[in-house]
C-alpha positions as CSV (number, residue, x, y, z in Angstrom):
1,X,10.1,23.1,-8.2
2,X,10.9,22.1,-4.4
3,X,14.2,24.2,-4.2
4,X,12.5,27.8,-4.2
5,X,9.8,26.8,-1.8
6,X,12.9,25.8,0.6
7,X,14.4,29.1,0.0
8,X,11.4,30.8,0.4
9,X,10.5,29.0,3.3
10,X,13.8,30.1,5.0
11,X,13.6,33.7,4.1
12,X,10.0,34.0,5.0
13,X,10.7,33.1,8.5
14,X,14.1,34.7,9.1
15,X,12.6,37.8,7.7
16,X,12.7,40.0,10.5
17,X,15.6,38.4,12.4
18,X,17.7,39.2,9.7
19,X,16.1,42.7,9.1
20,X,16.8,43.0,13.1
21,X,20.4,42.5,12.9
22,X,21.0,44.3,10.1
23,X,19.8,47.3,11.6
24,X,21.7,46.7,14.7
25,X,24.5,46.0,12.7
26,X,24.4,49.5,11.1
27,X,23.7,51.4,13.9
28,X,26.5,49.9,15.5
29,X,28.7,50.7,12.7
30,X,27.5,54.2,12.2
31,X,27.8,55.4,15.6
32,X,31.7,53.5,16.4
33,X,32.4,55.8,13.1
34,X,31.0,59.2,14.4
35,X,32.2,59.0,18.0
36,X,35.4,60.7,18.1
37,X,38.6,58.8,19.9
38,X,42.2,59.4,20.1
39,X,45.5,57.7,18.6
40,X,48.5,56.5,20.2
41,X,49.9,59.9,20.0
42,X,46.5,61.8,21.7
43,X,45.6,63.5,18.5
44,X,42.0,63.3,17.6
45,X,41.0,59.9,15.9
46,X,37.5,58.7,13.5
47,X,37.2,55.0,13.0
48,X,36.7,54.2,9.4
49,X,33.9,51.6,8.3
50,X,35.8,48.9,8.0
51,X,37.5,49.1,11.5
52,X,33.9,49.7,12.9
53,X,32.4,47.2,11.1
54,X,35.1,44.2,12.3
55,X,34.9,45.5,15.9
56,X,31.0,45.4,15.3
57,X,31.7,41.9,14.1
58,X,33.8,40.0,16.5
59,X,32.1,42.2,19.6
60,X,28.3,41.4,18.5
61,X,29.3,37.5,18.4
62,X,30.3,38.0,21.9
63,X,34.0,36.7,20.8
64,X,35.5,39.6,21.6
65,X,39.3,40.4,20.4
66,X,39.8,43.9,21.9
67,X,39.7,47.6,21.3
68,X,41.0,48.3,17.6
69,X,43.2,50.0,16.8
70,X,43.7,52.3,19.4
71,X,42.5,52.0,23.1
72,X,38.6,53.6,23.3
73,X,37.5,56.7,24.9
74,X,35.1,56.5,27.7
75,X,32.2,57.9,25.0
76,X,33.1,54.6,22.7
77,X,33.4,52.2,25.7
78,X,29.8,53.3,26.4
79,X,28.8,53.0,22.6
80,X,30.2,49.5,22.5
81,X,28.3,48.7,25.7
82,X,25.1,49.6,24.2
83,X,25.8,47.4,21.2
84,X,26.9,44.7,22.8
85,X,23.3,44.1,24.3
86,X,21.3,45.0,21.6
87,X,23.1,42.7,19.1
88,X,23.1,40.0,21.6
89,X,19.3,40.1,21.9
90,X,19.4,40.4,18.6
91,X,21.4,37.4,17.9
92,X,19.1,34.9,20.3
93,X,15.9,35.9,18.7
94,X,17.4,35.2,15.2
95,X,18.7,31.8,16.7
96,X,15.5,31.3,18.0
97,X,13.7,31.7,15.4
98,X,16.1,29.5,13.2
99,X,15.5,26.6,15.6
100,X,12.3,26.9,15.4
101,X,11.5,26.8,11.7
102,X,14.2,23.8,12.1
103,X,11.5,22.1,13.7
104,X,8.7,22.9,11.8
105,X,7.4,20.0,10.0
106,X,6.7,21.8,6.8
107,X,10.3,23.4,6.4
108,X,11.5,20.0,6.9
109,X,9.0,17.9,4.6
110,X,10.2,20.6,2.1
111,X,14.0,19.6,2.9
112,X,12.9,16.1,2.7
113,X,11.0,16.9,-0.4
114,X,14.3,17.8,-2.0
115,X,16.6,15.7,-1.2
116,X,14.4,12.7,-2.1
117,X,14.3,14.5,-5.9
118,X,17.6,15.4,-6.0
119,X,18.8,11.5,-5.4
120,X,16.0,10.3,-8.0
121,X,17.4,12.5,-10.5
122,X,20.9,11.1,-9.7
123,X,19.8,7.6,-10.2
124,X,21.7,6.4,-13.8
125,X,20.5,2.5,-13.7
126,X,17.0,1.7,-14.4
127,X,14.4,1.3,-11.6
128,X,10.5,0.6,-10.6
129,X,8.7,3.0,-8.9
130,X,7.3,1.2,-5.7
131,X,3.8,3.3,-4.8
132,X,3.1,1.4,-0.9
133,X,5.9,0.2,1.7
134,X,3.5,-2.0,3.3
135,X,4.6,-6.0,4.0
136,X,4.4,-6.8,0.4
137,X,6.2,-3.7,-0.5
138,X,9.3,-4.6,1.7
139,X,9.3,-7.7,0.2
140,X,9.1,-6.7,-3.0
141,X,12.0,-4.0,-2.7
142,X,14.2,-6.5,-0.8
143,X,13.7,-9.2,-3.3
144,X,14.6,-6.4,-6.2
145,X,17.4,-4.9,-4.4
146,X,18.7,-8.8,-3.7
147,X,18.4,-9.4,-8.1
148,X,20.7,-5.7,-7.9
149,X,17.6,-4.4,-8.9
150,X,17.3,-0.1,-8.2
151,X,13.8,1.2,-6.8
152,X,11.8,4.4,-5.1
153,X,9.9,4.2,-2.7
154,X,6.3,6.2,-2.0
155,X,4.3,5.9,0.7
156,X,1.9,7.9,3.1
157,X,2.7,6.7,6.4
158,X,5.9,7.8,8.5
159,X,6.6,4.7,10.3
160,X,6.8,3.0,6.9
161,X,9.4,5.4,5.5
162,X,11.4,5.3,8.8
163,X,11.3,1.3,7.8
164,X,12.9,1.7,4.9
165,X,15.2,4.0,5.9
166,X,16.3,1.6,8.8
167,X,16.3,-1.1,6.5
168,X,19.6,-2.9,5.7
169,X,19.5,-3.1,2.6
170,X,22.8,-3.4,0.0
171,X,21.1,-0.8,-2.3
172,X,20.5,2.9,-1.6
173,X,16.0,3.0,-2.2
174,X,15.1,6.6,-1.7
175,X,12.0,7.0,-0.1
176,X,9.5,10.0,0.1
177,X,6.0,10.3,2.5
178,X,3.7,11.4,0.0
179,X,0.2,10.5,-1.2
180,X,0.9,8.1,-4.5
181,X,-2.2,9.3,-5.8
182,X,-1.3,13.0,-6.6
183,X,0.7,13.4,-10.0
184,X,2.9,16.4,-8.7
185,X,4.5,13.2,-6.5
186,X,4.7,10.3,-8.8
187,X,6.4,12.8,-11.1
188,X,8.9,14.0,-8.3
189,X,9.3,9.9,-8.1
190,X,11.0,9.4,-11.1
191,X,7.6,8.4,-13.4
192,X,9.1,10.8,-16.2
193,X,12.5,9.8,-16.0
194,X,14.3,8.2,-18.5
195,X,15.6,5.6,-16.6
196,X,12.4,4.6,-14.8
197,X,11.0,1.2,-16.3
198,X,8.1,0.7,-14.4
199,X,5.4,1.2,-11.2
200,X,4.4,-0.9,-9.1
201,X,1.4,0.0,-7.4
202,X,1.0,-2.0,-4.2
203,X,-1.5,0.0,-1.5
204,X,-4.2,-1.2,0.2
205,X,-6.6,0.4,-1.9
206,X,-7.5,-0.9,-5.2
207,X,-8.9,3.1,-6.6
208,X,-5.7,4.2,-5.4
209,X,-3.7,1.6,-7.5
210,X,-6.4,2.5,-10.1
211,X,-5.3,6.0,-10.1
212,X,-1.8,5.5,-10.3
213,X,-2.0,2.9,-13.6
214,X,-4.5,5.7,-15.1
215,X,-2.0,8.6,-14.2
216,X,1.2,6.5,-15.3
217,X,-0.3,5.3,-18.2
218,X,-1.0,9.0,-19.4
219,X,1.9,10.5,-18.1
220,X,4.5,8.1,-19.3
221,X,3.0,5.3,-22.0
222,X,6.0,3.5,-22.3
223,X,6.1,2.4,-18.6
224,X,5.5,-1.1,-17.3
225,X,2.7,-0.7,-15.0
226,X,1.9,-3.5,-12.4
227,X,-1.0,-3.1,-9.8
228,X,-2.5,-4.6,-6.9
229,X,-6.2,-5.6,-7.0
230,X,-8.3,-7.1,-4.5
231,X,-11.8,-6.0,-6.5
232,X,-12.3,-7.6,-9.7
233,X,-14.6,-4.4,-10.7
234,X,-11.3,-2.2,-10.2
235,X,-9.2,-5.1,-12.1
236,X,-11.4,-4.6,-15.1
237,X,-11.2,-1.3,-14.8
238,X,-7.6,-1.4,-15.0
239,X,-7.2,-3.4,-17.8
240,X,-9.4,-1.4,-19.3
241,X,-6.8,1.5,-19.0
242,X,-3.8,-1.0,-20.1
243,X,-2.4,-2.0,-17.2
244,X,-0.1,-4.3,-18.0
245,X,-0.7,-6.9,-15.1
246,X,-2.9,-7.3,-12.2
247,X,-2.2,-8.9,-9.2
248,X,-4.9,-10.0,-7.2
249,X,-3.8,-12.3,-4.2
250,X,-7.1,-14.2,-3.6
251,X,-7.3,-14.9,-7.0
252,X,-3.8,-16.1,-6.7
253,X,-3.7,-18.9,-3.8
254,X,-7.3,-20.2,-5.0
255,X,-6.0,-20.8,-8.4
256,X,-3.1,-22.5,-7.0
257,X,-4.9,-24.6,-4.2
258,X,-7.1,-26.1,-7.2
259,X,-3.9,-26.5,-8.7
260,X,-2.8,-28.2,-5.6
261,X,-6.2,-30.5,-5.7
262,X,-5.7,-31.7,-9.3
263,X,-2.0,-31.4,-10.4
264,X,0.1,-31.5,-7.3
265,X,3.2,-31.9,-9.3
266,X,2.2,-28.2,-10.9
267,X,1.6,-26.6,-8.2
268,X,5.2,-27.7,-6.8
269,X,6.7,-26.8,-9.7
270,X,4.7,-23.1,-8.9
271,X,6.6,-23.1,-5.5
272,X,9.9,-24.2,-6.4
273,X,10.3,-21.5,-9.6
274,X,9.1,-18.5,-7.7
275,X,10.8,-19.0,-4.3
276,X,14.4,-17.3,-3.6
277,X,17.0,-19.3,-5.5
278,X,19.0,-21.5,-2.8
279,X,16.2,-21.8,-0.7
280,X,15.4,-25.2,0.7
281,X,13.0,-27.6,-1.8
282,X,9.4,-27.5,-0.3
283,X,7.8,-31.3,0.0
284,X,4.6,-31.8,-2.4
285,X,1.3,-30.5,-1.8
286,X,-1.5,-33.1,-1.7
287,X,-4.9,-31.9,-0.5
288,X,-7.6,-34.2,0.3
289,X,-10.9,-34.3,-2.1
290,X,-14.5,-34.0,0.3
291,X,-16.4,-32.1,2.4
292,X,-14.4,-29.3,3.2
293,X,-15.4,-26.2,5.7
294,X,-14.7,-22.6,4.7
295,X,-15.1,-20.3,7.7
296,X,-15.1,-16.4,6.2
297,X,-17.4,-15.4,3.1
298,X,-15.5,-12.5,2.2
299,X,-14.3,-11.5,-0.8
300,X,-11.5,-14.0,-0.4
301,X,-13.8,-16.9,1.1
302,X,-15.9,-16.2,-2.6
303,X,-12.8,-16.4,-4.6
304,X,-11.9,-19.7,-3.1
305,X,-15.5,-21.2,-2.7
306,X,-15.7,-20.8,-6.3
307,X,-12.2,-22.5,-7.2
308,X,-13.1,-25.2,-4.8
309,X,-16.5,-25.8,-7.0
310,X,-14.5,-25.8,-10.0
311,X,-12.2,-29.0,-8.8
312,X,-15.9,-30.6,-8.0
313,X,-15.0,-29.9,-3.9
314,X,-18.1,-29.0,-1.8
315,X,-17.5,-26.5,0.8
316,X,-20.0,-25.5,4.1
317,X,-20.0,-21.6,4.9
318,X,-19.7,-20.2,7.9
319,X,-20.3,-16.8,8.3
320,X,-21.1,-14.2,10.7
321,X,-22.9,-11.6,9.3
322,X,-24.4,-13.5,6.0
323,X,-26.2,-10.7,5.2
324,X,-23.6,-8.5,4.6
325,X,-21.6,-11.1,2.4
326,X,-24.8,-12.3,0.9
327,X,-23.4,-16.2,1.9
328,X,-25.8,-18.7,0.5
329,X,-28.6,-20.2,2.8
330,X,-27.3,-22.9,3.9
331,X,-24.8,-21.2,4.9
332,X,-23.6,-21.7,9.0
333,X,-24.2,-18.6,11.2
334,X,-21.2,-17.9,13.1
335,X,-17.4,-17.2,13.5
336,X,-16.2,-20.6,13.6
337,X,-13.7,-20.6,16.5
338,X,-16.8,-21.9,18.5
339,X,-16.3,-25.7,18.4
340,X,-20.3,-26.0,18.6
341,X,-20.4,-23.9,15.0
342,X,-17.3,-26.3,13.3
343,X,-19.4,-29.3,14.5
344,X,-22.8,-27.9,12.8
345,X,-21.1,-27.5,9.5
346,X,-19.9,-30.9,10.0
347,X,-15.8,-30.6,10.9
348,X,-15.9,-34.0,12.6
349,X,-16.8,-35.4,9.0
350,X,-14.9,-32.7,6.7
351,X,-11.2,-33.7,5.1
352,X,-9.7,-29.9,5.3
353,X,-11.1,-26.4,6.7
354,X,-10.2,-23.3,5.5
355,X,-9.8,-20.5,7.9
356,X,-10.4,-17.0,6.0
357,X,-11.4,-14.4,7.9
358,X,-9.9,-11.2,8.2
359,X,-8.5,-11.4,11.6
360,X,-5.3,-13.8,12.3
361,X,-6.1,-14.5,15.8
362,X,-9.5,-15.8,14.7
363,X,-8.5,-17.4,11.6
364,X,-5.7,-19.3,14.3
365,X,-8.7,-20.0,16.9
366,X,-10.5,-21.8,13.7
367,X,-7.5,-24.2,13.1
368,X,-6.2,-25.2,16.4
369,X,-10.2,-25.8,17.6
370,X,-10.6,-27.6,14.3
371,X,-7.8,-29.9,14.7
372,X,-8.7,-30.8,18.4
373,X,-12.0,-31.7,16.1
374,X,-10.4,-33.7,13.9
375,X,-7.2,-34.2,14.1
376,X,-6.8,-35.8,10.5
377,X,-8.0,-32.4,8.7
378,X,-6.0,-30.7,6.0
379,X,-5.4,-26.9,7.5
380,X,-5.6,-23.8,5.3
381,X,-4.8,-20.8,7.3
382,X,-5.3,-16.6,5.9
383,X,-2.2,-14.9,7.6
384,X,-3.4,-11.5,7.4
385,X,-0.1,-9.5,8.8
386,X,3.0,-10.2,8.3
387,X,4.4,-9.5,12.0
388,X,2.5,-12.9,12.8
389,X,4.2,-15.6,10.6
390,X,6.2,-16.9,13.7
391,X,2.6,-17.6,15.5
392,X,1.4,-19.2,12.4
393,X,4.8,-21.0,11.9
394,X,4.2,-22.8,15.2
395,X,0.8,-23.4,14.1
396,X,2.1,-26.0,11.8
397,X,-0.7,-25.8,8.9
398,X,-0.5,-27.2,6.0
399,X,-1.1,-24.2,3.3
400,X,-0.7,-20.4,4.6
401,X,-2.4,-17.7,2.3
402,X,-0.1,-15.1,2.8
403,X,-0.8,-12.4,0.7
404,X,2.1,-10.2,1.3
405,X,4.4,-13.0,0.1
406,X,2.0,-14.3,-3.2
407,X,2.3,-10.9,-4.1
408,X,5.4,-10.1,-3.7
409,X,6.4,-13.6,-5.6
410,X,4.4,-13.0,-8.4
411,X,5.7,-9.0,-8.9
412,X,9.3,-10.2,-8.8
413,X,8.8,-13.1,-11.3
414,X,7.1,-10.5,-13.4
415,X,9.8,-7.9,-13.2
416,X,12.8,-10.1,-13.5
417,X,12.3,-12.9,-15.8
418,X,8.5,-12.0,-17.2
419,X,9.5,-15.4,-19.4
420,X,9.0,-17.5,-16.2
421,X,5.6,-15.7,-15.7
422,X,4.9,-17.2,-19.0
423,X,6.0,-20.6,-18.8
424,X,4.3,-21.1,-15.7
425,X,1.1,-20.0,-17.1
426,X,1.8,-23.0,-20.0
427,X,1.8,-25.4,-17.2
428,X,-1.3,-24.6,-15.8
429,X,-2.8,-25.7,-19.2
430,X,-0.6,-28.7,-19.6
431,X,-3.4,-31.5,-20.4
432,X,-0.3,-34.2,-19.9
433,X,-0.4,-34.4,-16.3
434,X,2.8,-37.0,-16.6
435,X,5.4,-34.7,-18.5
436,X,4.1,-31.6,-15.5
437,X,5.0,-34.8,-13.1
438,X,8.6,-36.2,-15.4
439,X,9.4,-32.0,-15.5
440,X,8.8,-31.8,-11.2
441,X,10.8,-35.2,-11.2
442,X,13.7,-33.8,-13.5
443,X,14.1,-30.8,-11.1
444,X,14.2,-32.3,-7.7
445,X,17.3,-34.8,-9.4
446,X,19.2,-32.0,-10.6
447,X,19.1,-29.4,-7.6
448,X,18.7,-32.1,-4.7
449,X,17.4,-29.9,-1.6
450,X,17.5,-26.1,-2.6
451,X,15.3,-23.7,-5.6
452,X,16.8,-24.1,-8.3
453,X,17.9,-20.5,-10.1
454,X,16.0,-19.5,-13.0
455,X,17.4,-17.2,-15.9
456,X,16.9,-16.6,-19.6
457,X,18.9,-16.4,-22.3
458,X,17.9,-14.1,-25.7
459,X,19.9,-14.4,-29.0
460,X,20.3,-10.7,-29.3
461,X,23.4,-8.6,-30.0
462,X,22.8,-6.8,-27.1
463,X,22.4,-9.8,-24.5
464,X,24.2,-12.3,-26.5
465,X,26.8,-11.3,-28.9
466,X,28.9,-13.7,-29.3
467,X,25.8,-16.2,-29.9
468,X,24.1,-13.5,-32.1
469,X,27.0,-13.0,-34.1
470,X,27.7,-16.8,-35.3
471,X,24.0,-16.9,-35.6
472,X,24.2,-14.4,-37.9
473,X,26.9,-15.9,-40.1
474,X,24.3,-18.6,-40.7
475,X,25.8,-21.2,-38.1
476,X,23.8,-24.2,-36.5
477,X,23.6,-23.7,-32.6
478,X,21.6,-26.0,-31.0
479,X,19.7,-25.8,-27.5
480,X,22.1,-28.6,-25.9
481,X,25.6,-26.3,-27.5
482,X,25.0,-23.6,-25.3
483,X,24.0,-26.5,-22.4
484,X,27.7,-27.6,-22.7
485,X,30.2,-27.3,-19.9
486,X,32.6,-24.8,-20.7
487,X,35.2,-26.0,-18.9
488,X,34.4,-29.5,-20.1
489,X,32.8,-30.2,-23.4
490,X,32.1,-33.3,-22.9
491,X,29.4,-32.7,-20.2
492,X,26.5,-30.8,-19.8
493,X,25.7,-27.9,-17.3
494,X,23.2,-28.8,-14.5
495,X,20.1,-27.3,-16.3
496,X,16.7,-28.0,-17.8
497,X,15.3,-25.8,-20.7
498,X,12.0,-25.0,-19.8
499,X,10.1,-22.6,-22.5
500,X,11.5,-21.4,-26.1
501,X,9.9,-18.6,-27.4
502,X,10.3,-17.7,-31.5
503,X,8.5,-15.1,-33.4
504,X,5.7,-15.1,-31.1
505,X,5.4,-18.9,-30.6
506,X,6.1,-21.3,-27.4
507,X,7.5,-24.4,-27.2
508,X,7.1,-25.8,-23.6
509,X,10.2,-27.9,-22.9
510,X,11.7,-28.0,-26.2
511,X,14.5,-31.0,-27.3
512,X,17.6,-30.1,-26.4
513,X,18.3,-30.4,-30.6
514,X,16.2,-27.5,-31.3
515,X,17.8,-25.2,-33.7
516,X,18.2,-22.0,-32.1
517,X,17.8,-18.1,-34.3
518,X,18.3,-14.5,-34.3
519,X,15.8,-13.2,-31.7
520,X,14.8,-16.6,-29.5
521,X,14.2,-16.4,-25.9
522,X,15.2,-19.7,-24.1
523,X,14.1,-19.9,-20.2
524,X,16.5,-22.6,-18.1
525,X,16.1,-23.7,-14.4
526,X,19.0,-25.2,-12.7
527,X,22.1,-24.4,-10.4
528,X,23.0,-21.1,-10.3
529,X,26.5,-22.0,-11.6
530,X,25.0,-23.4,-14.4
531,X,23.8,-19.8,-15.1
532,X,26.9,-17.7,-14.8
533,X,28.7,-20.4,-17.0
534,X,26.1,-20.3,-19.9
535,X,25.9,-16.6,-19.7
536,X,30.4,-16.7,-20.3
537,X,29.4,-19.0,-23.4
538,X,26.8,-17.0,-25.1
539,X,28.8,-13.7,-24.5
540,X,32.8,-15.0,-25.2
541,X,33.4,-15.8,-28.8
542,X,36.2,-18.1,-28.0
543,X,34.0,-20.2,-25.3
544,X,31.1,-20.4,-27.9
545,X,33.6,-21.6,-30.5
546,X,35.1,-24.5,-27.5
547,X,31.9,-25.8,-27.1
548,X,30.1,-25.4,-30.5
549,X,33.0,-26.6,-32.6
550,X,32.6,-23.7,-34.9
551,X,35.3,-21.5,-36.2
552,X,36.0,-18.5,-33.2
553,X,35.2,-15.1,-34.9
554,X,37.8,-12.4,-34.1
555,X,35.2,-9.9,-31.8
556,X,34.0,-6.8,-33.5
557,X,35.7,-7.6,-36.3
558,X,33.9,-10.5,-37.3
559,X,31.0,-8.9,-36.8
560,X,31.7,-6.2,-39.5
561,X,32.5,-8.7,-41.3
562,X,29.5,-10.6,-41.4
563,X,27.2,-7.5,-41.6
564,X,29.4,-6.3,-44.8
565,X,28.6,-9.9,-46.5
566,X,24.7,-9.7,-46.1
567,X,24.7,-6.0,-47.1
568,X,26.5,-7.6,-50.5
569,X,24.3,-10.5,-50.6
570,X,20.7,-7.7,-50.5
């Protein structure tokens, strides 16, 4: 419990002040009631203990109201002289003292400490546990807190809890400095709460993230757990533990630069689903096949090496400690911001160069000496912080590997709409490269220049009762009913239905005159008009009725109804 250790902290240190005035206090008391004075009338006069302790009160703050009741004899005058000194001494070491445990950092991580529990136990919506308020971390809480999606926050640097605290966001995020690894603090963070619904793990180290899924998934079962993973050892080791997804950036923006190289129109469709809704259409990808030259052998330079291999795309290393990255032979000694190492692994010749070290002002030397090489290449630049996106802005390459922003992307589509996740996983196995190209088509007509939204809708009682409920009297509802205008039936809303799921099964772009049922999970894309209206047609039983043509059914009653006629018909 924090509360106590506050408590005790402030008792331990105003021990003695407080056992100081107190005994001043007394003394003060005792001898303004022994030392004889005189009434009005000049008969001999004792002060009682309350009278001398409210002199003693007023006089020892230095406020000071008079002598009570009667005017004092030159023995009390003395008396109160003495007190007045002592108490006063008294009182400025116990203020002292005070200030100083004020300032001491553990009294006030302890305050801290409390006040970050007290407002996580207050928290009544659910919320992810965020374990790293690094670059991806803000992004990740912005983006959640911009879907009116709750959060905490743990993190073990200062400057990055003062960030969030600064941070002008339109949610309250509580945020504690604490070492995500320890259990005492993911517990204090909400991981046993019954509103919590999942934890994100997002540090820069992958056997912290690996502790966190192992203590969550002990602790609390249940949870969601999403982690960060640079080391494909620790993925593994993860899963192994049931993590439910693992994020690993590299892995990430190689997949999708193949992507890129064999199904540009997939990889657009990858951009324009997982960018903020309202955000302005990015133009089509389309990088060159050839020689290519990948400067950085890292663990990211593997990763894409590999990917490039797989699209049949030959790369020259360069790299300048082989050894330590055990590059192949071949492979060009050097850090390849020296135009004399781009022209030995052959730049002048190359169709696109990939700059991948771990060091932004290098990987920007790479490019800009590489273009004055050859101007024609296709540029592929790591952005290793995000404080220098303006530089790389101005740069003007043609991919970024950010991984701040591919992991924050990828968390948020998980968390919010983990049907997305799934239907952009169908596309990258779509063997049909012309419906992925038709589908990238479709979208671009029906949004014109911004992301489209994305949303799903689920045939559930709970998120769709009006829907649920006509389903449940055994009406037909197709895919293209709950498309309908409700304001105008004889249109359609400005949407594409992009991935029914039933009873386990995928459809990837069903017909629009798919029968719908009891449990279905139907992804759209479109404007985010079409969205609000849909969700009004699938919740209001007179809407569903306008656009369905089906009999309205009277609310709750219906309902009864309905469940009353199958319990007959079992």
């Amino acid at each position: 419990m924090v509360m106590p250790t506050v408590f005790f902290l402030i008792l331990r240190r105003l021990r003695n002040p407080l056992i100081l005035l107190v005994c001043v206090y007394a003394i003060a008391v005792l001898g303004l009631t022994l030392i004889p004075g005189v009434d009005d009338q000049g008969r001999p006069w004792r002060m009682d203990f309350f009278h001398a302790f409210y002199f003693v009160s007023f006089t020892g703050s230095t406020i000071g109201f008079g002598e009570i009741p009667y005017p004092f004899t030159d023995e009390q005058r003395f008396w109160v002289l003495v007190c007045i000194y002592i108490s006063v001494v008294a009182w400025l070491y116990a203020i002292g003292t005070a200030l100083a445990m004020v300032q001491d950092p553990a009294f006030r991580y302890a305050v801290t400490h409390n006040s970050f529990a007290r407002n996580v136990r207050r928290i009544v919506e659910p919320f992810f546990l965020v374990c790293g308020y690094g670059d991806t971390g803000h992004l990740l809480v912005r983006g959640l807190v911009a879907r009116g999606l709750r959060s905490v926050v743990l993190d073990h640097n200062q400057d990055r809890i003062n960030n969030l605290k600064l941070a002008n966001l339109d949610i309250f995020v509580p945020g504690l400095l604490a070492d995500a690894a320890d259990p005492a603090n993911l517990i204090t963070a909400g991981l046993q709460h019954r509103r919590c619904v999942g934890v994100v793990a997002l540090t820069n180290n992958d056997n912290v993230n690996l502790k966190i899924a192992i203590t969550s998934k002990l602790l609390n079962p249940d949870l969601r757990v999403i982690c960060r993973s640079e080391i494909h050892d620790v993925g593994i080791n993860m899963e192994s533990f049931g993590t439910d997804e693992i994020v690993n950036p590299f892995d990430l923006f190689a997949d999708r630069l193949a992507m890129a190289l064999h199904s540009p129109a997939s990889y657009i469709i990858h951009q324009w689903l997982t960018s903020a809704p309202g955000s302005p259409l990015q133009e089509p990808l389309f990088p060159p096949r050839g020689q290519w030259v990948l400067c950085g052998y890292g663990r990211f330079g593997k990763v894409v090496q590999q990917y490039l291999s797989f699209e049949g795309v030959d790369a020259t290393i360069i790299e300048a400690d082989p050894v330590k990255t055990n590059a192949p032979d071949d492979a060009v000694l050097g850090r390849g911001t020296e135009a004399v190492t781009l022209r030995q692994a052959g730049i002048e010749q190359a169709v696109g160069v990939v700059a991948g070290t771990d060091d932004d002002a290098n990987n920007l030397s790479i490019i800009m000496t590489g273009k004055e090489l050859n101007p024609d290449l296709f540029t592929v630049g790591r952005q290793n912080k995000q404080e220098n996106q303006a530089i790389f802005e101005a740069a003007e390459l043609n991919l970024v590997m950010e991984r701040s922003d591919i992991i924050a992307r990828s968390v948020i589509t998980l968390i919010t709409n983990p049907l997305l996740a799934e239907f952009l996983r169908a596309i990258d196995t779509e063997d049909d490269e012309n419906v992925v190209n038709v589908l990238a088509s479709r979208i671009s007509g029906l949004v014109g220049q911004n992301v489209p939204d994305t949303w799903t809708v689920e045939t559930t009682k709970a998120a769709s009762p009006a829907l649920a409920i006509q389903l449940f009297q055994g009406a037909t509802v197709t895919v293209k009913q709950i498309m309908v205008d409700p304001s105008d039936r004889d249109h359609s809303l400005p949407c594409i239905p992009l991935l029914l799921k039933h009873a386990g099964e995928r459809q990837l772009l069903p017909d629009e005159e798919t029968t719908l049922a009891h449990g279905d999970q139907i992804l759209f894309c479109g404007h985010h008009t079409a969205a609000r209206r849909m969700t009004t047609t699938v919740v209001n039983h007179n809407t569903l009725a306008y656009v369905t043509g089906h009999q309205p059914v009277d609310g709750l009653l219906g309902w009864l109804r309905s469940k009353s006629a199958a319990a007959t018909k079992t």
